[in-house]
LUMDO-793300 format. One record per atom (N, C-alpha, C): atom name; chain; x, y, z; residue number from 0; residue in three letters. Coordinates in pm, 1 decimal, m for minus. Layout:
! residues N
CA,A,X,Y,Z,NUM,ALA
...
//
This chain:
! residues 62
N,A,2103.7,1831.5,m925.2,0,UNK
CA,A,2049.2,1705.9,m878.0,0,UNK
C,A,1975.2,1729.9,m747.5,0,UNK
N,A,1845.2,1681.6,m751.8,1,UNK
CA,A,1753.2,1708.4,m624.1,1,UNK
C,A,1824.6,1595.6,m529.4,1,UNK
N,A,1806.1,1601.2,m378.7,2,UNK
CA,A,1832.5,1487.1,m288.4,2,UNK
C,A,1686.6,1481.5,m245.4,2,UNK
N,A,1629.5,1320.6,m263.3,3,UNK
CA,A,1560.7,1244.8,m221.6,3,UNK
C,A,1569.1,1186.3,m63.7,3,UNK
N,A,1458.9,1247.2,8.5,4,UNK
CA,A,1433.8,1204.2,133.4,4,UNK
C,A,1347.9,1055.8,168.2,4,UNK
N,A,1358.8,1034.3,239.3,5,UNK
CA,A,1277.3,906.4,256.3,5,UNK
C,A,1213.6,941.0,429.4,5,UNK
N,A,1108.1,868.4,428.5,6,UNK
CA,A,1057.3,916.5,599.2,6,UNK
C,A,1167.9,748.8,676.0,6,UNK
N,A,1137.4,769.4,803.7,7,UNK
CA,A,1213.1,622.0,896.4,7,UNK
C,A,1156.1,562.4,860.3,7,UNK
N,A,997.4,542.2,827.9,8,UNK
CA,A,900.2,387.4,801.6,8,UNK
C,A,964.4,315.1,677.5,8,UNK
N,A,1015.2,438.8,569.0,9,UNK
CA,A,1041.6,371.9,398.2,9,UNK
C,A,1184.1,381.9,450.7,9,UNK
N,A,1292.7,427.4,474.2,10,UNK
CA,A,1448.9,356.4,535.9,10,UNK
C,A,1398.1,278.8,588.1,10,UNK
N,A,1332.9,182.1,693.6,11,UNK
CA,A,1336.0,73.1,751.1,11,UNK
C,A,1291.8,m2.9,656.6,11,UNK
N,A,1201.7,13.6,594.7,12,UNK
CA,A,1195.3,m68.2,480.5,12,UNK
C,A,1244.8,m105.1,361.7,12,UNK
N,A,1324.1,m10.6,341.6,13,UNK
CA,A,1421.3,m8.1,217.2,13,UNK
C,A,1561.5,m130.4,277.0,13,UNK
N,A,1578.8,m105.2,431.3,14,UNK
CA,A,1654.4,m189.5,469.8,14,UNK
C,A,1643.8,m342.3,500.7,14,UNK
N,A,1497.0,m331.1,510.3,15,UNK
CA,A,1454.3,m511.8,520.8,15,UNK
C,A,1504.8,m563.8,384.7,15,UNK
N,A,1453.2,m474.9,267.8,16,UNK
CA,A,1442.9,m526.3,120.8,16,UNK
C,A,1598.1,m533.0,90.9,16,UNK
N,A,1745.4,m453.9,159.6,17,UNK
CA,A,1793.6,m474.3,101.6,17,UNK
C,A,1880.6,m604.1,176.0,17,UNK
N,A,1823.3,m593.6,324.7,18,UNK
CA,A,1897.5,m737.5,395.6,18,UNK
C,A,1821.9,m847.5,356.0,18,UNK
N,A,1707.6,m875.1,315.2,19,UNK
CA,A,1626.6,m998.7,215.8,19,UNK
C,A,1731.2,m1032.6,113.0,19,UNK
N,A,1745.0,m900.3,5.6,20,UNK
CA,A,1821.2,m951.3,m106.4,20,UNK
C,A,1976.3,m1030.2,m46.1,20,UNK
N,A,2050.2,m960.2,m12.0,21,UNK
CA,A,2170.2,m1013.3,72.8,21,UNK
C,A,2174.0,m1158.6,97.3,21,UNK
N,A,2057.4,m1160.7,155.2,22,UNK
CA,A,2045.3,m1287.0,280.8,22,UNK
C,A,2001.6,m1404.0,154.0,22,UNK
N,A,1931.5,m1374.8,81.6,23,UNK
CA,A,1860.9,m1442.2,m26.5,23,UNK
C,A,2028.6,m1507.1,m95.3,23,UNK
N,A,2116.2,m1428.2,m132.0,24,UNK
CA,A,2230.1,m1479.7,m190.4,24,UNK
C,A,2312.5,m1516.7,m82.1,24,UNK
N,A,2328.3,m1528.5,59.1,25,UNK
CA,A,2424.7,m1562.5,118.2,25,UNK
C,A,2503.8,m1480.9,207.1,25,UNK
N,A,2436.7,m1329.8,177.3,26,UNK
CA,A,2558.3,m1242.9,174.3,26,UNK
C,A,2485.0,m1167.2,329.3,26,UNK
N,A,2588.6,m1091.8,402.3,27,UNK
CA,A,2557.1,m1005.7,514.9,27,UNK
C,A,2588.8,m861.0,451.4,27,UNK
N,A,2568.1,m807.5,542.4,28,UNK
CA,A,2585.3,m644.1,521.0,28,UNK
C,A,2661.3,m613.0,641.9,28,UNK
N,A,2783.9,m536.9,615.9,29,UNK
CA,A,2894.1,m463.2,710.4,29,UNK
C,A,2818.9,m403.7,764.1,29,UNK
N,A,2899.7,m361.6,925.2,30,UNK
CA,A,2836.5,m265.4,963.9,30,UNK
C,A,2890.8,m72.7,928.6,30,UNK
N,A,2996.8,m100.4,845.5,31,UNK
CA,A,3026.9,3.9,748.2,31,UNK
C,A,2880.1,53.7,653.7,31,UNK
N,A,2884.0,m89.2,571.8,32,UNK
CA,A,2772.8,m71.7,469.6,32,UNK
C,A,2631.9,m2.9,525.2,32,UNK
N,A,2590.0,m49.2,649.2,33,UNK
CA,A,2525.6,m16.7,700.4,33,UNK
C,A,2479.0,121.7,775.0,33,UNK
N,A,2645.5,194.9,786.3,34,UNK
CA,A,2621.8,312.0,791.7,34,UNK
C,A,2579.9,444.6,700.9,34,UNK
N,A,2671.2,350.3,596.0,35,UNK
CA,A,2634.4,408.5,465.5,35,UNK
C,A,2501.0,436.3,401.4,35,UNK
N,A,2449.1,339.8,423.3,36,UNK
CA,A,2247.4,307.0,379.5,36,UNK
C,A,2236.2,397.6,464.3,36,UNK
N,A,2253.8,438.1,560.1,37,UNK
CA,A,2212.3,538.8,722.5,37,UNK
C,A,2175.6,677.9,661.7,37,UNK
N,A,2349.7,735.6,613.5,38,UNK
CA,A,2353.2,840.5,547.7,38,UNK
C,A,2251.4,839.9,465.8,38,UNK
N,A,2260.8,768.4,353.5,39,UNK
CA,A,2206.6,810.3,273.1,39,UNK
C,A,2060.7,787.8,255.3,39,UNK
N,A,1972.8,701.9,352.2,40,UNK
CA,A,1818.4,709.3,356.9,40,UNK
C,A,1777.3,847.0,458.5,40,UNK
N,A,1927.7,932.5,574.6,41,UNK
CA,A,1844.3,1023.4,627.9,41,UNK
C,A,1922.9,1152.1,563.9,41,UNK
N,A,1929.7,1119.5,444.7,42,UNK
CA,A,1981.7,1260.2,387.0,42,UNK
C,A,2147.6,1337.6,415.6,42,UNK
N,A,2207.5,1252.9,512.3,43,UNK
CA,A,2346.1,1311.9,499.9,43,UNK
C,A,2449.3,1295.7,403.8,43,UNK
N,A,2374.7,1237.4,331.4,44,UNK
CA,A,2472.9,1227.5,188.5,44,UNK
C,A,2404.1,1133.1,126.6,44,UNK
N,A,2451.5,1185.6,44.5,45,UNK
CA,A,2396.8,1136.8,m128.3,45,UNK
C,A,2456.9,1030.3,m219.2,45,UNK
N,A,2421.1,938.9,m257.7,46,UNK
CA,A,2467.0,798.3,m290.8,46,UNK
C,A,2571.0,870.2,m369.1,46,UNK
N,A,2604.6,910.3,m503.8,47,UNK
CA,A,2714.6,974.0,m537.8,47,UNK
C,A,2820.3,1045.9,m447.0,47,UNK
N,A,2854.9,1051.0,m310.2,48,UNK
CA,A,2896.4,1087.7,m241.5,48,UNK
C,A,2927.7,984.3,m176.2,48,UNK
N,A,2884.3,893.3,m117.7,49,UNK
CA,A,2903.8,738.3,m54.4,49,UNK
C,A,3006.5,655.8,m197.0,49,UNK
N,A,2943.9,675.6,m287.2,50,UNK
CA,A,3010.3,638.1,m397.4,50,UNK
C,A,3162.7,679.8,m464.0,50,UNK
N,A,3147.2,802.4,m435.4,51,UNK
CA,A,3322.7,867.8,m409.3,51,UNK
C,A,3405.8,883.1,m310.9,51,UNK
N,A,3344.3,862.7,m181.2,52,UNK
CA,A,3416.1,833.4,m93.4,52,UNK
C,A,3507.3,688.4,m65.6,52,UNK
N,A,3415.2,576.8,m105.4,53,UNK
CA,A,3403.2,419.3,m119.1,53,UNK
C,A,3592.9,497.6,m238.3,53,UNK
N,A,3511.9,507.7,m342.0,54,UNK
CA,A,3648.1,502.1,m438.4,54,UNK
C,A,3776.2,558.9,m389.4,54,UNK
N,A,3765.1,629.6,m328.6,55,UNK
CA,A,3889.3,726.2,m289.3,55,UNK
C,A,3931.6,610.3,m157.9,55,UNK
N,A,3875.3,544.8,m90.6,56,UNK
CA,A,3919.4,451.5,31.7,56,UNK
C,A,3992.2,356.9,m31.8,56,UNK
N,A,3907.9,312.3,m137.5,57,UNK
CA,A,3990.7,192.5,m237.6,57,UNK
C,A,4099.9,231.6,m267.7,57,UNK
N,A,4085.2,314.8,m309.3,58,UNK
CA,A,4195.5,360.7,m422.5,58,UNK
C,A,4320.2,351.8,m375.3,58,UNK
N,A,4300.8,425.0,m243.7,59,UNK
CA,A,4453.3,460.2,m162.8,59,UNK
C,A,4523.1,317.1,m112.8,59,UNK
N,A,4405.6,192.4,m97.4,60,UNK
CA,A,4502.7,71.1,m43.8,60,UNK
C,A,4536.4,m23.9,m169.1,60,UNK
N,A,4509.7,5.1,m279.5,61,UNK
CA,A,4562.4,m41.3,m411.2,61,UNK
C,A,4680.6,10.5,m471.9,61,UNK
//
């Protein structure tokens, strides 16, 4: 699996589009969540990686 970079101009923009959608339904974004989008628009990890981490956090308080 290649990792996809994005430059700061397309992360900042990827982040308007995804606080629009949010905001559009009601909803905010953590500032967890927010770190997460971080990672993964400057390459420190890879949504499948945000994605198994997320599960393994769950997991343990269930």
């Amino acid at each position: 699996m290649s990792v996809k970079y994005t430059t700061p101009a397309q992360h900042k923009s990827n982040l308007r589009n995804v606080y629009g959608t949010f905001s559009i339904e009601g909803m905010t974004i953590s500032k967890d969540t927010r770190s997460n989008l971080d990672r993964i628009g400057n390459g420190q990890a890879s949504y499948q990686q945000v994605v198994n981490e997320l599960r393994a956090k769950y997991a343990k308080k269930g």
